[in-house]
CHARMM-style PDB file with segment names, atoms N, HN, CA, C and O in Angstrom:
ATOM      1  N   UNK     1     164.864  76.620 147.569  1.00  0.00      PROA
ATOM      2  CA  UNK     1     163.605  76.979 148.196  1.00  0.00      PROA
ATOM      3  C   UNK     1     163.781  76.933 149.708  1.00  0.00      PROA
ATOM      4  O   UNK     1     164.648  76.278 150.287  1.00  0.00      PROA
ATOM      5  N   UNK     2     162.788  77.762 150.324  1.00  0.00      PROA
ATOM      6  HN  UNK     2     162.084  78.294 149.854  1.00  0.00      PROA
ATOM      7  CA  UNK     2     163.044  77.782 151.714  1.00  0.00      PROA
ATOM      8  C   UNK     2     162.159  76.519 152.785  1.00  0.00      PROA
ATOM      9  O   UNK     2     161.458  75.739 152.141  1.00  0.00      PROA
ATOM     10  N   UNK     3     162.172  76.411 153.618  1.00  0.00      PROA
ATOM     11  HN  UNK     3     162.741  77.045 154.141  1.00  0.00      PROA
ATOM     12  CA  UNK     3     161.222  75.601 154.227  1.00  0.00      PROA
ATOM     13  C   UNK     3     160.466  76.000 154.353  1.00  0.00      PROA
ATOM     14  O   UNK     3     160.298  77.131 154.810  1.00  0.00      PROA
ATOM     15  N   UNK     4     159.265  74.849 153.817  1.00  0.00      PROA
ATOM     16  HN  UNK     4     159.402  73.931 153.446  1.00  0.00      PROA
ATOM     17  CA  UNK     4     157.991  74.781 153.804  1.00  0.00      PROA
ATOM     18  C   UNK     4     157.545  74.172 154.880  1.00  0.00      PROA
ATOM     19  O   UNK     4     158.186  73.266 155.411  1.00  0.00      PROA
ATOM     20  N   UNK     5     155.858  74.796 155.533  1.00  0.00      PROA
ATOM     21  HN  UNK     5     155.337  75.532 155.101  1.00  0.00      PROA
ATOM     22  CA  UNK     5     154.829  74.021 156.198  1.00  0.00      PROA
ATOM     23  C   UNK     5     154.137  73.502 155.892  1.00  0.00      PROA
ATOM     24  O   UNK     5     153.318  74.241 156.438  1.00  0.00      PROA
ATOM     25  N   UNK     6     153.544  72.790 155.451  1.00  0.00      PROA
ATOM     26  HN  UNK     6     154.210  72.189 155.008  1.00  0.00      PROA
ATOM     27  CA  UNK     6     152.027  72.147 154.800  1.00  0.00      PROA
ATOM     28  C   UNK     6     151.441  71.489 155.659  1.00  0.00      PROA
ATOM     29  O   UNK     6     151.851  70.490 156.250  1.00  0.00      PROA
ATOM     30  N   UNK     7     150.081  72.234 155.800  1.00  0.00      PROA
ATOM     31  HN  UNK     7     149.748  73.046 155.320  1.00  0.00      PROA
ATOM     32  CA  UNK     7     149.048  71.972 157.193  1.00  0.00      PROA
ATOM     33  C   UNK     7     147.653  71.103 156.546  1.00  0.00      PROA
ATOM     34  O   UNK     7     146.829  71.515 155.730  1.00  0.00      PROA
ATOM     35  N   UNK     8     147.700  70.251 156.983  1.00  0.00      PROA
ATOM     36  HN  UNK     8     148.369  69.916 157.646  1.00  0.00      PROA
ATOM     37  CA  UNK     8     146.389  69.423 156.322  1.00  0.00      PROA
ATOM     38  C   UNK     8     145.358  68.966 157.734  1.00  0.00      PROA
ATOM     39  O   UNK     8     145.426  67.940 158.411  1.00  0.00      PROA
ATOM     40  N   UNK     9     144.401  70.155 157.867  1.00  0.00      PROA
ATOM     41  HN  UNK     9     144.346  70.989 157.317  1.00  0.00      PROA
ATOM     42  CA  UNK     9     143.197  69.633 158.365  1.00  0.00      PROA
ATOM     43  C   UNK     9     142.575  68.306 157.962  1.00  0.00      PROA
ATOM     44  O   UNK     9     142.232  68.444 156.787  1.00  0.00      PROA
ATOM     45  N   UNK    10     142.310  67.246 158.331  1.00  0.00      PROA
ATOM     46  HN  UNK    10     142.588  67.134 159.285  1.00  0.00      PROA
ATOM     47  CA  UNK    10     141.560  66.462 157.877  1.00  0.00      PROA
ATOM     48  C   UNK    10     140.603  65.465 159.095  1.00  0.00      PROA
ATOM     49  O   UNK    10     140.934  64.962 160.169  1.00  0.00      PROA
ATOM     50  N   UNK    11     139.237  65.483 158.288  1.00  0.00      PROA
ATOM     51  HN  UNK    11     138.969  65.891 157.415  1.00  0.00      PROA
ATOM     52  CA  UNK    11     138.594  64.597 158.543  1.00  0.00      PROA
ATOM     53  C   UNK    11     138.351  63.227 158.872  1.00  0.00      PROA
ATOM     54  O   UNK    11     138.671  62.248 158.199  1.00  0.00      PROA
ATOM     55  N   UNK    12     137.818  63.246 159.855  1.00  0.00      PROA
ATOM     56  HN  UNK    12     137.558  64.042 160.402  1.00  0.00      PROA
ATOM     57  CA  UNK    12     138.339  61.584 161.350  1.00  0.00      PROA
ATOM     58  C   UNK    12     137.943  60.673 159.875  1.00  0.00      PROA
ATOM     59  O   UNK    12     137.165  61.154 159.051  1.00  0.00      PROA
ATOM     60  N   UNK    13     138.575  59.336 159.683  1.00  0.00      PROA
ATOM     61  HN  UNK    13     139.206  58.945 160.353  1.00  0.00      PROA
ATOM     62  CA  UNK    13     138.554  58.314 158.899  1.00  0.00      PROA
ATOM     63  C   UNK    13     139.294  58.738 157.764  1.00  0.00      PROA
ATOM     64  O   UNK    13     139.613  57.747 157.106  1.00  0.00      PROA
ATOM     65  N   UNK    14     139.767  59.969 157.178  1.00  0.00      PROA
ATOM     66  HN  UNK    14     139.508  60.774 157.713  1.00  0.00      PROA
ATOM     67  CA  UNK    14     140.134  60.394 156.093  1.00  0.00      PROA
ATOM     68  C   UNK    14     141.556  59.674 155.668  1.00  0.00      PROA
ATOM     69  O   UNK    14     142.376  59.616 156.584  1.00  0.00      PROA
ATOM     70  N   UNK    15     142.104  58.912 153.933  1.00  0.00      PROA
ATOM     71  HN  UNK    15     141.438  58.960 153.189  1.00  0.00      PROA
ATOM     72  CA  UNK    15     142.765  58.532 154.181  1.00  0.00      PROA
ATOM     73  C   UNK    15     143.581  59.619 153.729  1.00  0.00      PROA
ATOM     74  O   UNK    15     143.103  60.369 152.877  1.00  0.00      PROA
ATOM     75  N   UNK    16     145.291  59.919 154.373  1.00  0.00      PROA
ATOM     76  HN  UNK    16     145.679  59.310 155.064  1.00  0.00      PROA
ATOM     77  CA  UNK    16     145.891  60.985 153.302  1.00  0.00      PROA
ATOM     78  C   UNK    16     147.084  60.477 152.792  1.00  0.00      PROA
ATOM     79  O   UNK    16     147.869  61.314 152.347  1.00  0.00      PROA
ATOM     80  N   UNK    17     147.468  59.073 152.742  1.00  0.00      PROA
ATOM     81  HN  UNK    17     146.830  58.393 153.103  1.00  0.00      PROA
ATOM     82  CA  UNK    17     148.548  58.420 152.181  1.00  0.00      PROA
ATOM     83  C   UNK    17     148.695  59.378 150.482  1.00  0.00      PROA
ATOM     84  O   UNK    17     149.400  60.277 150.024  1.00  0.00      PROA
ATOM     85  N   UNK    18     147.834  58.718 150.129  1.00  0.00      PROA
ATOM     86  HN  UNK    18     147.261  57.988 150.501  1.00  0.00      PROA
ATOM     87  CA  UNK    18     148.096  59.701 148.602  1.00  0.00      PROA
ATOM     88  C   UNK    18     148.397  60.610 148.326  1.00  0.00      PROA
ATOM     89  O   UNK    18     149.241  60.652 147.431  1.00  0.00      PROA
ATOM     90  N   UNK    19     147.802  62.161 149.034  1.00  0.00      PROA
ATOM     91  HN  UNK    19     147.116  62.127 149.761  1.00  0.00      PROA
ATOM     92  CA  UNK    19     148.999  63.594 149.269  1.00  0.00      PROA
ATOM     93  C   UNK    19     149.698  63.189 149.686  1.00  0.00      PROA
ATOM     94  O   UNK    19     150.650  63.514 148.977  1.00  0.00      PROA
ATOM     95  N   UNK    20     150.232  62.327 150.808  1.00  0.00      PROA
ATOM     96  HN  UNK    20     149.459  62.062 151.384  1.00  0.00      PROA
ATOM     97  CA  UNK    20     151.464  62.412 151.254  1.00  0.00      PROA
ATOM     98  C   UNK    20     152.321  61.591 150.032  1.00  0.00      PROA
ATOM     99  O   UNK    20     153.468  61.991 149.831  1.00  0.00      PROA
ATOM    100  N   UNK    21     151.982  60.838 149.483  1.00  0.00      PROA
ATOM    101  HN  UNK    21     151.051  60.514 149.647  1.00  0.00      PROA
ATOM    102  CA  UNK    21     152.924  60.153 148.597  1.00  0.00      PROA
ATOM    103  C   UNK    21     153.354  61.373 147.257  1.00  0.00      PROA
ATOM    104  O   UNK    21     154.465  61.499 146.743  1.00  0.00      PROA
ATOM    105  N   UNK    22     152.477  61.924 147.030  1.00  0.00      PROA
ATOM    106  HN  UNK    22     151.575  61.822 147.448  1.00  0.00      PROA
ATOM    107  CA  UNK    22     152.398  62.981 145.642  1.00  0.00      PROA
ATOM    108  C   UNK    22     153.437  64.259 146.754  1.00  0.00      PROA
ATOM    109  O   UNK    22     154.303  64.958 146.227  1.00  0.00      PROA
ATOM    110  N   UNK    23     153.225  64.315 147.780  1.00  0.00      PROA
ATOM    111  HN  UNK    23     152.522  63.748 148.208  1.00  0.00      PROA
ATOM    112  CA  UNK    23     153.944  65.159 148.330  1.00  0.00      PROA
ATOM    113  C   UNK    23     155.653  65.242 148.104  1.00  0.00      PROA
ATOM    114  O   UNK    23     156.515  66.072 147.814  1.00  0.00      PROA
ATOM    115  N   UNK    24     155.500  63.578 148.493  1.00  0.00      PROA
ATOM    116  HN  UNK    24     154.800  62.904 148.729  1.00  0.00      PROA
ATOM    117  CA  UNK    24     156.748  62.863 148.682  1.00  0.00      PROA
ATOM    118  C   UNK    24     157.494  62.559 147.309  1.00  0.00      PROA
ATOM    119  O   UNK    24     158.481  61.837 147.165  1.00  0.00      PROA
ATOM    120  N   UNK    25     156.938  63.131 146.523  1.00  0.00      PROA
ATOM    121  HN  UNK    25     156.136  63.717 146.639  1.00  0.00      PROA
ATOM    122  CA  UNK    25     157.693  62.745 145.301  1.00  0.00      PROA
ATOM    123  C   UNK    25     157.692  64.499 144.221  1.00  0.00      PROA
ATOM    124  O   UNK    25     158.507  64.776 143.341  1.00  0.00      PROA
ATOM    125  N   UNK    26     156.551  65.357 144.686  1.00  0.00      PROA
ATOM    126  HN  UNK    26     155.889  65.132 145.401  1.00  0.00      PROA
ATOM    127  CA  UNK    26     156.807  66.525 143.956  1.00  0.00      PROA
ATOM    128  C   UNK    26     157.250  67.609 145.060  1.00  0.00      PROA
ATOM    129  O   UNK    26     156.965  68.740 144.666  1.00  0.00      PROA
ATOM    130  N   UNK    27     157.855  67.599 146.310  1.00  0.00      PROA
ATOM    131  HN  UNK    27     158.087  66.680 146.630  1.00  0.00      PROA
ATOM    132  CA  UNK    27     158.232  68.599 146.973  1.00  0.00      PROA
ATOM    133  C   UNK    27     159.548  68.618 147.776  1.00  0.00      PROA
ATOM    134  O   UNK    27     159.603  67.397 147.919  1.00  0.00      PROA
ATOM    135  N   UNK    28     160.512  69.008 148.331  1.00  0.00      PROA
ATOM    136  HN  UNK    28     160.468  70.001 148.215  1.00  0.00      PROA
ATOM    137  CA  UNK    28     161.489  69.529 148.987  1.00  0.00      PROA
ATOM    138  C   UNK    28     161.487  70.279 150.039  1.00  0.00      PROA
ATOM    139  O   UNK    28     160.772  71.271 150.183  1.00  0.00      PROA
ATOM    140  N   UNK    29     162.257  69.866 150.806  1.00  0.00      PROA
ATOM    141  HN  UNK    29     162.838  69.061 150.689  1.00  0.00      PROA
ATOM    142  CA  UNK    29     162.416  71.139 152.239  1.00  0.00      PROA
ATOM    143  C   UNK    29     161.259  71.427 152.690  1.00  0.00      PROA
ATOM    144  O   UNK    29     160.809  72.562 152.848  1.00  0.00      PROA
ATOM    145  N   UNK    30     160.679  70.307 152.939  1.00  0.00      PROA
ATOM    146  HN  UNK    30     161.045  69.386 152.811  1.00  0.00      PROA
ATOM    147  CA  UNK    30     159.251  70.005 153.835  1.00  0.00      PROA
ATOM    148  C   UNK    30     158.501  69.710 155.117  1.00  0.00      PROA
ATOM    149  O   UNK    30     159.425  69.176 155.730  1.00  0.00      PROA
ATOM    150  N   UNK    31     157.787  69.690 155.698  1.00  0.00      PROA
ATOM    151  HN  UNK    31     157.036  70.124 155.200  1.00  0.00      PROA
ATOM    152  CA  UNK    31     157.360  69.528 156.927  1.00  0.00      PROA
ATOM    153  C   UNK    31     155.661  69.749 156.291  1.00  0.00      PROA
ATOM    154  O   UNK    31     155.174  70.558 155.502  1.00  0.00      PROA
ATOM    155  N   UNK    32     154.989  68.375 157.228  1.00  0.00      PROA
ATOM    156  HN  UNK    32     155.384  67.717 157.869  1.00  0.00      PROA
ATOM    157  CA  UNK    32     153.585  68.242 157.444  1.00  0.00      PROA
ATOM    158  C   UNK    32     153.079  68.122 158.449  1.00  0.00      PROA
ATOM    159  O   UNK    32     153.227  67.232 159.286  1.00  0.00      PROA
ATOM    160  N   UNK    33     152.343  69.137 158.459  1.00  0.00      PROA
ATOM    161  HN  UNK    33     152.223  69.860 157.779  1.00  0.00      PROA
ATOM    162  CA  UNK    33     151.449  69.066 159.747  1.00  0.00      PROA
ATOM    163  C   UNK    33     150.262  68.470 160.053  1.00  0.00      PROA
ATOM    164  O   UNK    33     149.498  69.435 160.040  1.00  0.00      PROA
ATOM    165  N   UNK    34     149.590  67.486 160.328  1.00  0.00      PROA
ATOM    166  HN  UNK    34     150.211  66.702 160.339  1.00  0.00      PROA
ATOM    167  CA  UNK    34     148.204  66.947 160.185  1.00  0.00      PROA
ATOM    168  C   UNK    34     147.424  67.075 161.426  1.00  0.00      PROA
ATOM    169  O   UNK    34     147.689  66.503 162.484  1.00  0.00      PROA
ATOM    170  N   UNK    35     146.530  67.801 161.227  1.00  0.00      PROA
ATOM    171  HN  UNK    35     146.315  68.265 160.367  1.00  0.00      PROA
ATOM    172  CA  UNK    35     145.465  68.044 162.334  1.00  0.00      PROA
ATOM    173  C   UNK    35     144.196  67.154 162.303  1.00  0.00      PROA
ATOM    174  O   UNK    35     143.504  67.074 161.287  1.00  0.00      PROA
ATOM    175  N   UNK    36     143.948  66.571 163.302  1.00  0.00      PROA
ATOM    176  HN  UNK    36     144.510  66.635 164.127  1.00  0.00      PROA
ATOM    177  CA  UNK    36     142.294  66.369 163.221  1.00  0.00      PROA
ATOM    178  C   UNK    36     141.315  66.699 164.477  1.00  0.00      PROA
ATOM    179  O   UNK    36     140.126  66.453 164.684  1.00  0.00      PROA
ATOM    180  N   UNK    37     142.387  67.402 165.271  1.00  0.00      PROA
ATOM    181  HN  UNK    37     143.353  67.601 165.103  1.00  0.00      PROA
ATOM    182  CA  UNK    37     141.098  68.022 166.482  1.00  0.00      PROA
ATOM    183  C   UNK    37     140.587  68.959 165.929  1.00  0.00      PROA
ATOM    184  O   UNK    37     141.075  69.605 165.001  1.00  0.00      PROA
ATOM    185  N   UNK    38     138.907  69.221 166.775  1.00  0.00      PROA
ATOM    186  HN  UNK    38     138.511  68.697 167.528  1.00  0.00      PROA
ATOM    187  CA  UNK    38     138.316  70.434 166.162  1.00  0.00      PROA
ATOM    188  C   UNK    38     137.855  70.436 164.668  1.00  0.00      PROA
ATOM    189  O   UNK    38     137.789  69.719 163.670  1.00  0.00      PROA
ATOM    190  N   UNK    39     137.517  71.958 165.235  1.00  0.00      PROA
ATOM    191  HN  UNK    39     137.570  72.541 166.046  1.00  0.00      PROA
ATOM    192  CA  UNK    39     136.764  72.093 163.127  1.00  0.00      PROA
ATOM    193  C   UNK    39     138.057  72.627 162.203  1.00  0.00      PROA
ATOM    194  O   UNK    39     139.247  72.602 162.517  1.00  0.00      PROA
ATOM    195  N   UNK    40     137.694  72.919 161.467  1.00  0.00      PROA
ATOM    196  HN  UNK    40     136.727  72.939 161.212  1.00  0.00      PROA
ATOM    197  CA  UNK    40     138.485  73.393 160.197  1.00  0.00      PROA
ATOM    198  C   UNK    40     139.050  74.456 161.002  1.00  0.00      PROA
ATOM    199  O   UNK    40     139.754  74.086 161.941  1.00  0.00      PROA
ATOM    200  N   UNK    41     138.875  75.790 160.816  1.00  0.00      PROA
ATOM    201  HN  UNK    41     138.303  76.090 160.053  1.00  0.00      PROA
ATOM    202  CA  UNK    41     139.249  76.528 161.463  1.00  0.00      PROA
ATOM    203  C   UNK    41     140.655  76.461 162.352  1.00  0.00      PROA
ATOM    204  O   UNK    41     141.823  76.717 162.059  1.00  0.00      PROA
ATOM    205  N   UNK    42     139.992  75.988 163.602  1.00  0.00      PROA
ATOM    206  HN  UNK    42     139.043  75.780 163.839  1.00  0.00      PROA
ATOM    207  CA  UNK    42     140.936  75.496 164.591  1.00  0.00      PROA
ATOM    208  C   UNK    42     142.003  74.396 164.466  1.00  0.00      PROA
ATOM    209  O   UNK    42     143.191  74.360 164.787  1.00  0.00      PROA
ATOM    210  N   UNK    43     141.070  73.404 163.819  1.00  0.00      PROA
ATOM    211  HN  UNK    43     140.105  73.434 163.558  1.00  0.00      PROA
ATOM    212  CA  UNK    43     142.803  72.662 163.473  1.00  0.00      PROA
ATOM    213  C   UNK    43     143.909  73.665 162.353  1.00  0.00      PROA
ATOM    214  O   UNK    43     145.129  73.659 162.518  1.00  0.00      PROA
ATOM    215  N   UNK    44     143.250  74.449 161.282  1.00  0.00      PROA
ATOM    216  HN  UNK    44     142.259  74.453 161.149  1.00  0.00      PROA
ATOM    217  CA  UNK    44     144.456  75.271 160.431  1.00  0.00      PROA
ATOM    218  C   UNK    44     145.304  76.468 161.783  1.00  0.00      PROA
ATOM    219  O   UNK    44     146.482  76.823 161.819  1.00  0.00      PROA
ATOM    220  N   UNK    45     144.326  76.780 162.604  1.00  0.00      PROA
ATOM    221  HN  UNK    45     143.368  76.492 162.575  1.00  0.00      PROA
ATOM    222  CA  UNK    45     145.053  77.903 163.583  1.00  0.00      PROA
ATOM    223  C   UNK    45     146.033  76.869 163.719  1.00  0.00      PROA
ATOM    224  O   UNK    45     147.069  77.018 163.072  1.00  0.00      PROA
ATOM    225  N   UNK    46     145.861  75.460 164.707  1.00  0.00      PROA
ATOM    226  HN  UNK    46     145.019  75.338 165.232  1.00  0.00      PROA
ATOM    227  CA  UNK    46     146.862  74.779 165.759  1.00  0.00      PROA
ATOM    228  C   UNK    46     148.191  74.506 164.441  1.00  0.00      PROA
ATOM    229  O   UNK    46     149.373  74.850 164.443  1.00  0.00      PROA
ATOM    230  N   UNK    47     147.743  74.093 163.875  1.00  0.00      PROA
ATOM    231  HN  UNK    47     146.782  73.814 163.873  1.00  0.00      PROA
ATOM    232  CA  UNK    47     149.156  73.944 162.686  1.00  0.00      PROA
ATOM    233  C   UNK    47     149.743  74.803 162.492  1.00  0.00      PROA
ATOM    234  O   UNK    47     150.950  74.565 162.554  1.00  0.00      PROA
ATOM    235  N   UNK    48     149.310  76.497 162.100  1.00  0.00      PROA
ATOM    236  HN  UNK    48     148.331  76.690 162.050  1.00  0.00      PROA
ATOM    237  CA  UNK    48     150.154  77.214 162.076  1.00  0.00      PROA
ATOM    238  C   UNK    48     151.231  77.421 163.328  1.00  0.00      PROA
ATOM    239  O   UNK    48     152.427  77.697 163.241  1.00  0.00      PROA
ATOM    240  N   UNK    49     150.607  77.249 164.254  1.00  0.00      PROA
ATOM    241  HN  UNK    49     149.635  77.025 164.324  1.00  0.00      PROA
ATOM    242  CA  UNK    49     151.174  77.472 165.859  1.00  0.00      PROA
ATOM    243  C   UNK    49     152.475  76.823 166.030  1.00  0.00      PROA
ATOM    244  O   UNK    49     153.443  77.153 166.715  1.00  0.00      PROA
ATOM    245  N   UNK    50     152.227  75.558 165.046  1.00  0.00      PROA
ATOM    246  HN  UNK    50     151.441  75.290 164.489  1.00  0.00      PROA
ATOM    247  CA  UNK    50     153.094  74.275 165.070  1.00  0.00      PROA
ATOM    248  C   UNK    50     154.471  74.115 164.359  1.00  0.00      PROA
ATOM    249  O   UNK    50     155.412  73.356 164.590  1.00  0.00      PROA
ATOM    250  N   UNK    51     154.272  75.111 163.388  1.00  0.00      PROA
ATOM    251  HN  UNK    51     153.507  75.727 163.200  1.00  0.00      PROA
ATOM    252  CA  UNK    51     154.791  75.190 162.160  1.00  0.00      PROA
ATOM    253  C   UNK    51     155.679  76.415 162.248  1.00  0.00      PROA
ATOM    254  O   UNK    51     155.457  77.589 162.545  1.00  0.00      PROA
ATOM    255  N   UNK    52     157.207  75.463 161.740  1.00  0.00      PROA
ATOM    256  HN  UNK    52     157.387  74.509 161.498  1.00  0.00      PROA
ATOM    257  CA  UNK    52     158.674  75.550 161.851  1.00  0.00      PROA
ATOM    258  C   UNK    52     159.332  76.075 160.053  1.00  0.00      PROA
ATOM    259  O   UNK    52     160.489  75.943 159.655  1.00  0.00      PROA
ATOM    260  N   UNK    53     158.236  76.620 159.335  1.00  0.00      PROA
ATOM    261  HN  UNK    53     157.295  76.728 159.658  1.00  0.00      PROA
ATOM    262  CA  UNK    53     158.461  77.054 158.134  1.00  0.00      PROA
ATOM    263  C   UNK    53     158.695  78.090 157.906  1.00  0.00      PROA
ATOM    264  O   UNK    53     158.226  78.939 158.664  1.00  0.00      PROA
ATOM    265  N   UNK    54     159.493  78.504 156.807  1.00  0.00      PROA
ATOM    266  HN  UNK    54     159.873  77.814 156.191  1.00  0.00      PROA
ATOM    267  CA  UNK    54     159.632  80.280 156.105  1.00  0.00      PROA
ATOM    268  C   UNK    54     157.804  80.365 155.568  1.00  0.00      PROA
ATOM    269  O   UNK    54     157.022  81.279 155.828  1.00  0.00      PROA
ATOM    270  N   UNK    55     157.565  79.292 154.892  1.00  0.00      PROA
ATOM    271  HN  UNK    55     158.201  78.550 154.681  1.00  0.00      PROA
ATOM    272  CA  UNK    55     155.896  80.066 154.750  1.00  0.00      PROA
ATOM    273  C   UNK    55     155.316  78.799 154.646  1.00  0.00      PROA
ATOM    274  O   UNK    55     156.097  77.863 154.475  1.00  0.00      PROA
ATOM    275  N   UNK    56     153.908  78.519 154.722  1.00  0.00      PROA
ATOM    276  HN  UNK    56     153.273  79.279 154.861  1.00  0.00      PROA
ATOM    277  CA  UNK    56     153.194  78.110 155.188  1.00  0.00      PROA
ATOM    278  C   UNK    56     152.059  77.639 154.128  1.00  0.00      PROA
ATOM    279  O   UNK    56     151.329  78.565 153.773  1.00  0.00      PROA
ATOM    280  N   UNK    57     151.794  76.461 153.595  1.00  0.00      PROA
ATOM    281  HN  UNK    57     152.388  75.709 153.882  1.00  0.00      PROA
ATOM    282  CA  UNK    57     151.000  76.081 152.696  1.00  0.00      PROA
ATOM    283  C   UNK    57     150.020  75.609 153.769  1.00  0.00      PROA
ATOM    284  O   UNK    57     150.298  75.372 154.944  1.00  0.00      PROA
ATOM    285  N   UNK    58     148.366  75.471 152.946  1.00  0.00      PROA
ATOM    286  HN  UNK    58     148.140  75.663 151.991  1.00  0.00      PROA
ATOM    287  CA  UNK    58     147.179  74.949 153.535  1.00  0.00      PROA
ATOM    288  C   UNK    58     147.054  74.048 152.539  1.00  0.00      PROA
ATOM    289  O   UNK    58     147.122  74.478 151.387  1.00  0.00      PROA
ATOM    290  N   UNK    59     146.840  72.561 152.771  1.00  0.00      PROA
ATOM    291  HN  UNK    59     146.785  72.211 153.706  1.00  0.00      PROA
ATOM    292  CA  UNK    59     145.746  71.104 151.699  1.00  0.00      PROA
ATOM    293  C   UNK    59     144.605  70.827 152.308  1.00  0.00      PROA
ATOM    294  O   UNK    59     144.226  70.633 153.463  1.00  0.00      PROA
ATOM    295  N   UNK    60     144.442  70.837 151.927  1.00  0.00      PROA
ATOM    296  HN  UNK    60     144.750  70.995 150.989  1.00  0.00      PROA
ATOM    297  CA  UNK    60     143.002  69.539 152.083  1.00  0.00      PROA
ATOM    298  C   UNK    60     143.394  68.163 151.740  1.00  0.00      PROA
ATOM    299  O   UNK    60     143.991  67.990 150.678  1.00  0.00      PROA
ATOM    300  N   UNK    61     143.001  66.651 152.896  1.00  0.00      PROA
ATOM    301  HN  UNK    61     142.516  66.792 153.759  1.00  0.00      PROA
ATOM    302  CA  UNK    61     143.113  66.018 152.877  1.00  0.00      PROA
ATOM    303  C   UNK    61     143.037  65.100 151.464  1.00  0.00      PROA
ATOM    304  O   UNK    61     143.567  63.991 151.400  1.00  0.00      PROA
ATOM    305  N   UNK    62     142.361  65.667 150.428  1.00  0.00      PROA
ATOM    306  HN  UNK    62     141.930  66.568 150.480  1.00  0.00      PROA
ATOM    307  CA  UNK    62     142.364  65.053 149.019  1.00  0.00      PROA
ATOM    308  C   UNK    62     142.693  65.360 148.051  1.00  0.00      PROA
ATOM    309  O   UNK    62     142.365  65.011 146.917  1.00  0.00      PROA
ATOM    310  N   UNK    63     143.743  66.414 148.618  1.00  0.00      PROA
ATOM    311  HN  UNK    63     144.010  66.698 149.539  1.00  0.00      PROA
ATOM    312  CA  UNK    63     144.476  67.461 146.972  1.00  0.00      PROA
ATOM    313  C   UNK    63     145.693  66.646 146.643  1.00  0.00      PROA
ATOM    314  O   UNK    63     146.310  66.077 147.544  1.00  0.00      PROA
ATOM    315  N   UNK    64     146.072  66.566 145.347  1.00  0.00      PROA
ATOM    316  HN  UNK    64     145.571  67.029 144.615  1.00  0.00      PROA
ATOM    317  CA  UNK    64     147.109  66.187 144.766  1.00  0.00      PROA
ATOM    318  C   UNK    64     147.863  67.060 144.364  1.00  0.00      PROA
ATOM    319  O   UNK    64     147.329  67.936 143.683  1.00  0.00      PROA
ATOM    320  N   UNK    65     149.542  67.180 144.647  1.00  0.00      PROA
ATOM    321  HN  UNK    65     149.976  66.468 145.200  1.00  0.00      PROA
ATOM    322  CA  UNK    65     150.463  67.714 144.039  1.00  0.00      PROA
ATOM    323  C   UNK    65     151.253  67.670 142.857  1.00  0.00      PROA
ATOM    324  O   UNK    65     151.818  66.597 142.644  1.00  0.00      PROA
ATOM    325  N   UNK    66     151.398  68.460 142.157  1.00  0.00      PROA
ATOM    326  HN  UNK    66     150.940  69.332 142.329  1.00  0.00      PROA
ATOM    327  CA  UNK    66     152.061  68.059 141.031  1.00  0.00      PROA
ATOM    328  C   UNK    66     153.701  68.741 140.746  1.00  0.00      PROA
ATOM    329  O   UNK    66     153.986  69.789 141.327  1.00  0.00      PROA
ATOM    330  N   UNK    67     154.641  68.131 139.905  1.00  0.00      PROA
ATOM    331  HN  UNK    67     154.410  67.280 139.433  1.00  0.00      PROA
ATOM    332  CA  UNK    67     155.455  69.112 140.011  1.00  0.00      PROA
ATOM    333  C   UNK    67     155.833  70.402 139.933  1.00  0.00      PROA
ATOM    334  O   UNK    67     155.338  71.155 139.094  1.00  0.00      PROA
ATOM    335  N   UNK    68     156.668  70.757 140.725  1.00  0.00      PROA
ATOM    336  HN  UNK    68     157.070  70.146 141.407  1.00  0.00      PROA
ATOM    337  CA  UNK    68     156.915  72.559 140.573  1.00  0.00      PROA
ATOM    338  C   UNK    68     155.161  73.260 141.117  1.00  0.00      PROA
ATOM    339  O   UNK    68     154.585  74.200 140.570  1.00  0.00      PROA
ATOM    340  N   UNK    69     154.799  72.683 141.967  1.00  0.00      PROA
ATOM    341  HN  UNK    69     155.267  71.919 142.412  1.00  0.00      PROA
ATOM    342  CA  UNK    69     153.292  72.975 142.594  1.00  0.00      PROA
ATOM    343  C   UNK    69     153.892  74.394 143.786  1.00  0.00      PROA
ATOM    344  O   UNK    69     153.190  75.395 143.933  1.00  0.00      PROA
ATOM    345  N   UNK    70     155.029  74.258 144.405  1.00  0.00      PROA
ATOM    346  HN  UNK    70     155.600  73.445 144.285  1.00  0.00      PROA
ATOM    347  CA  UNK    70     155.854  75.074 145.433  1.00  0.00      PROA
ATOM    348  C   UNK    70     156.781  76.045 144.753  1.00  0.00      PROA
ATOM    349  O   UNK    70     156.961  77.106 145.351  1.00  0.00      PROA
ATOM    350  N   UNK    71     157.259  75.908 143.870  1.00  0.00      PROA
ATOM    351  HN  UNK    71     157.113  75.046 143.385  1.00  0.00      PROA
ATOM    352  CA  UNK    71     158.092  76.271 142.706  1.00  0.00      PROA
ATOM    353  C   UNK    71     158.572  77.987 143.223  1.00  0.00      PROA
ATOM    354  O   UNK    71     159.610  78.517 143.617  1.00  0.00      PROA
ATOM    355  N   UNK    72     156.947  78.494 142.912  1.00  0.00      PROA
ATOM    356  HN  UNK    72     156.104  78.063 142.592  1.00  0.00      PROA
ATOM    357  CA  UNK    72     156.943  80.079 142.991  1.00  0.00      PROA
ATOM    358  C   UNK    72     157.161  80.876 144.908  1.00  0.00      PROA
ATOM    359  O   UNK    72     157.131  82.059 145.246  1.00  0.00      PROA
ATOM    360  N   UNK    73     157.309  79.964 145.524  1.00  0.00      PROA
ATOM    361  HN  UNK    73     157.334  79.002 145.249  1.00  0.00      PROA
ATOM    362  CA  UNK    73     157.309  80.176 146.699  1.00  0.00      PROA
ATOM    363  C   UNK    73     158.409  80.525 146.835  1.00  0.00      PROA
ATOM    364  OT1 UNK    73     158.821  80.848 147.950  1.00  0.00      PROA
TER     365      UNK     73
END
């Protein structure tokens, strides 16, 4: 697989240990980006800006990964 971005807007107090752990155990050839300036919007623009990937995943601070979730990429 090629390198991945995964951009997670999230919300001031939000915790995201848990994607990152489910991350950390169902994905490869990774990079996370975590934004919390601004609204939605603007923090997904600044991540892309940021982001050193062949393509580019969007989470939300409370999604869980499962295996082979990147698979088809």
């Amino acid at each position: 697989m090629k390198y991945l971005s995964i951009i997670v807007p999230i919300r001031k107090g939000n915790d995201v240990s848990t994607l990152l752990k489910s991350l950390d155990e169902n994905t490869s050839n990774y990079e996370v980006i975590i934004e919390d300036e601004g609204g939605f919007a603007e923090a997904i623009n600044n991540g892309i800006e940021k982001s050193k990937g062949d393509y580019v995943a969007l989470l939300h601070d409370d999604n869980l990964v499962t295996p082979g979730w990147a698979d088809e990429l």
